[in-house]
PARO-468453 format. One record per residue: residue in one letter; residue number from 1; x, y, z of N, C-alpha, C in turn. Coordinates in Angstrom, 3 decimals. Example, Ala and Ser with C-alpha at 12.3 -4.5 7.8 and 13.67 -1.06 7.14 Angstrom:
<pts>
 aa   i     n_xx     n_yy     n_zz    ca_xx    ca_yy    ca_zz     c_xx     c_yy     c_zz
  A   1   13.190   -5.690    7.800   12.300   -4.500    7.800   13.200   -3.300    7.800
  S   2   12.850   -2.250    7.080   13.670   -1.060    7.140   12.900    0.030    7.870
</pts>
This chain:
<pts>
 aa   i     n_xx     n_yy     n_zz    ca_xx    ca_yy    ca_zz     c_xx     c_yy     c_zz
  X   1   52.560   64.679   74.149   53.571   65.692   74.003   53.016   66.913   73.285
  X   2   51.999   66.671   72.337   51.630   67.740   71.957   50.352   67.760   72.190
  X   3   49.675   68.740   72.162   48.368   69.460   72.474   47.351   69.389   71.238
  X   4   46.051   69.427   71.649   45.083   69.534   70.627   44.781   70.776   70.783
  X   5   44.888   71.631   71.300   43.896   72.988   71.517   44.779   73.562   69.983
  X   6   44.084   74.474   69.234   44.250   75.714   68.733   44.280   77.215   69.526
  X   7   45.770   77.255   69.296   46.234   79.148   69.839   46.370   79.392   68.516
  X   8   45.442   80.847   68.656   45.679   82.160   67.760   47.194   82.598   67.556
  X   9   47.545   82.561   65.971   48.919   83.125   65.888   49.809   82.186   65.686
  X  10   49.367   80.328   66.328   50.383   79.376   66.027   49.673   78.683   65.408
  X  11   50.811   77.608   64.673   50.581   76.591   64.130   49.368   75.770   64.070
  X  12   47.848   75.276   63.758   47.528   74.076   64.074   48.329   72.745   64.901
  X  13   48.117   72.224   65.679   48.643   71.372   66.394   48.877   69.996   65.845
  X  14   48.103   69.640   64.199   48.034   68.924   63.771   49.218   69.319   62.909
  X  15   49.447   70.432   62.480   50.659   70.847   61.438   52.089   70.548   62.227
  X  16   52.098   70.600   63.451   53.020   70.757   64.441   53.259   69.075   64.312
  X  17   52.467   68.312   64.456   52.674   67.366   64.947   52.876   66.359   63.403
  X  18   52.950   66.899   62.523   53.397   66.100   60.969   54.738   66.513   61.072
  X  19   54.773   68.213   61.182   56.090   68.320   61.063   57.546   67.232   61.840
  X  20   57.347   67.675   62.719   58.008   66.526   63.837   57.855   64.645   63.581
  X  21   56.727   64.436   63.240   56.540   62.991   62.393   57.612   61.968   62.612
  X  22   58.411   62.640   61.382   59.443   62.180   60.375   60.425   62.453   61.542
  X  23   60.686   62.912   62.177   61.765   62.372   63.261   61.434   61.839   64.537
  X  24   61.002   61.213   64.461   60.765   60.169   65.821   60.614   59.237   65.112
  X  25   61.795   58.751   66.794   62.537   57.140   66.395   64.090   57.561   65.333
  X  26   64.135   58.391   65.538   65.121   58.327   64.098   66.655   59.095   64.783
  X  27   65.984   59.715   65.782   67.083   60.777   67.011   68.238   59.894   67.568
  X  28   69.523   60.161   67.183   70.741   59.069   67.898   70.757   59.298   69.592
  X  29   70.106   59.635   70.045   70.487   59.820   71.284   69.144   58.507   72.205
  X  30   69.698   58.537   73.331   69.101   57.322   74.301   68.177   57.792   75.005
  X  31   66.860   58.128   74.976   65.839   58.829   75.557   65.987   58.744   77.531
  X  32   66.084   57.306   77.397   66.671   56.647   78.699   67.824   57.460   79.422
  X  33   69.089   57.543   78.688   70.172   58.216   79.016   70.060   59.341   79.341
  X  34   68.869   60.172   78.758   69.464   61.661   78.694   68.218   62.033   80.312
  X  35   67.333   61.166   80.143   66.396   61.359   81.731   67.246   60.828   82.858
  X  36   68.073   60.116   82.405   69.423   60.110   83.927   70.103   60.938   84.161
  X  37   70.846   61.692   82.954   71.554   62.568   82.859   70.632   64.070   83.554
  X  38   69.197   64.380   83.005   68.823   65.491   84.012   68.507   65.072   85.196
  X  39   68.061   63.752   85.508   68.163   63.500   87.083   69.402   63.943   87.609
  X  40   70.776   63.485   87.267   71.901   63.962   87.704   71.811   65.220   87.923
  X  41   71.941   66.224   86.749   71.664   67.875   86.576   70.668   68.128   87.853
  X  42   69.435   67.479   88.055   68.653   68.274   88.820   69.143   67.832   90.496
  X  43   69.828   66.867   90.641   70.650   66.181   92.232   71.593   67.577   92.187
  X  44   72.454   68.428   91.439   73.349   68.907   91.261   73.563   70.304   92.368
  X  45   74.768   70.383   93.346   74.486   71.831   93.852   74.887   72.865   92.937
  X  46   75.592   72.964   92.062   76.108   73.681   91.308   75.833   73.299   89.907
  X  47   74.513   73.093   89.186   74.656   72.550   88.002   74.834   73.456   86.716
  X  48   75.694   73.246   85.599   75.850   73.834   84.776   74.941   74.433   84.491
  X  49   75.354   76.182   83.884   74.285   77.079   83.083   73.703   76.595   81.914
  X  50   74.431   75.879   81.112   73.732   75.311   79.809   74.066   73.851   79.922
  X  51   73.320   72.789   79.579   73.735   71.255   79.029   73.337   71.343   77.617
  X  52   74.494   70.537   77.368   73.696   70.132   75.789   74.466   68.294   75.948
  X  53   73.028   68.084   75.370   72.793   66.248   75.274   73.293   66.075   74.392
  X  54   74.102   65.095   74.192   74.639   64.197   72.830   76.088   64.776   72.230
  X  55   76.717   63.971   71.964   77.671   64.183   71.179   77.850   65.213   70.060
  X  56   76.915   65.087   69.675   76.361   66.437   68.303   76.610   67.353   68.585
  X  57   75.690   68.029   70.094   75.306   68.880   70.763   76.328   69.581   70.995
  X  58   77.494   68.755   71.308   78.686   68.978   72.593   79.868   69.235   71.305
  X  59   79.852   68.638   70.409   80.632   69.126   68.915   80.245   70.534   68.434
  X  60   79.251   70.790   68.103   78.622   71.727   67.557   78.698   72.784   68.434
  X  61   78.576   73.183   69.959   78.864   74.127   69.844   80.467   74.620   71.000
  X  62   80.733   73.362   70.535   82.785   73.662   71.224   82.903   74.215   69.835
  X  63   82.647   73.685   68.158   82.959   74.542   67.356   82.788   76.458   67.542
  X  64   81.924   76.202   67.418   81.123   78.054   67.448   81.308   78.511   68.922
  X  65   81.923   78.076   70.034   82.407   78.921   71.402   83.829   79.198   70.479
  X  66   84.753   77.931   70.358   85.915   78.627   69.559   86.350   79.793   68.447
  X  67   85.125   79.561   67.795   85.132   80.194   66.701   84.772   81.690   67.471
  X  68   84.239   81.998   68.270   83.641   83.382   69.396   84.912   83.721   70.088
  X  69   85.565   83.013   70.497   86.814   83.501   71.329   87.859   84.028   70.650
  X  70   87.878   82.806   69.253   88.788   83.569   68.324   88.689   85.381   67.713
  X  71   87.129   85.303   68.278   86.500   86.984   67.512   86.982   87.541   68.728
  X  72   86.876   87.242   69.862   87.273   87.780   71.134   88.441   88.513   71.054
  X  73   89.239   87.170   70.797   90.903   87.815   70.898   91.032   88.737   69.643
  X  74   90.939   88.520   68.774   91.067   89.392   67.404   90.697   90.775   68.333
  X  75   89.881   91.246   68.753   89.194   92.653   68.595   89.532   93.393   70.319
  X  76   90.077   92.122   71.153   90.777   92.826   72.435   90.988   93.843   72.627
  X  77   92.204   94.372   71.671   93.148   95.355   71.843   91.947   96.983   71.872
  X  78   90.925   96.332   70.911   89.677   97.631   70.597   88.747   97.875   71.486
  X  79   88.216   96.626   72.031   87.341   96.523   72.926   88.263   97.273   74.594
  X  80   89.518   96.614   74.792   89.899   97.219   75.998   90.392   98.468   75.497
  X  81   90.168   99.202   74.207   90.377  100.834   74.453   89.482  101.919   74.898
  X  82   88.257  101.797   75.021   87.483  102.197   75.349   87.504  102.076   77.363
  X  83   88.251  101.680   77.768   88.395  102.055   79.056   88.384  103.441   79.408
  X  84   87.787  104.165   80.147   87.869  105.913   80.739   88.929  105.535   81.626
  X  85   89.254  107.345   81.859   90.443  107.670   82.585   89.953  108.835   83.146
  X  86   88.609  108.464   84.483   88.034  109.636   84.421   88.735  110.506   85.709
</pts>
């Protein structure tokens, strides 16, 4: 998964690969599951613009779309004034 070469500008590959360490094996999600799940995605004629894997994923950002729509509606009335009337 990770590379031995050294690129100019990044990380050592050895720094890369401590960092990350400490989480593997430790990820709640089903490694198994989620390579079915993009098999599905990639069978798909119409497959979603974004997936997000896991429960976490799918919590986290239904929070922060809501929390965006709520900014949405708040600022409507401002945003649709700027319509021309040319």
């Amino acid at each position: 998964m990770f590379g031995e070469v050294a690129v100019d500008g990044y990380d050592a590959p050895a720094a890369i690969k401590a960092q990350w360490a400490g989480h593997h094996g430790t990820q709640t999600g089903d490694p198994a599951k989620l390579g079915t799940a993009i098999v599905q995605l990639a069978a798909m004629t119409s497959p979603p613009k974004q997936f997000f894997a896991g429960s976490d994923a799918v919590d986290s950002i239904t929070a922060d779309l809501r929390a965006r729509l709520v900014e949405v509606d708040a600022y409507h009335a401002l945003s649709s004034s700027t319509i021309g009337s040319f």
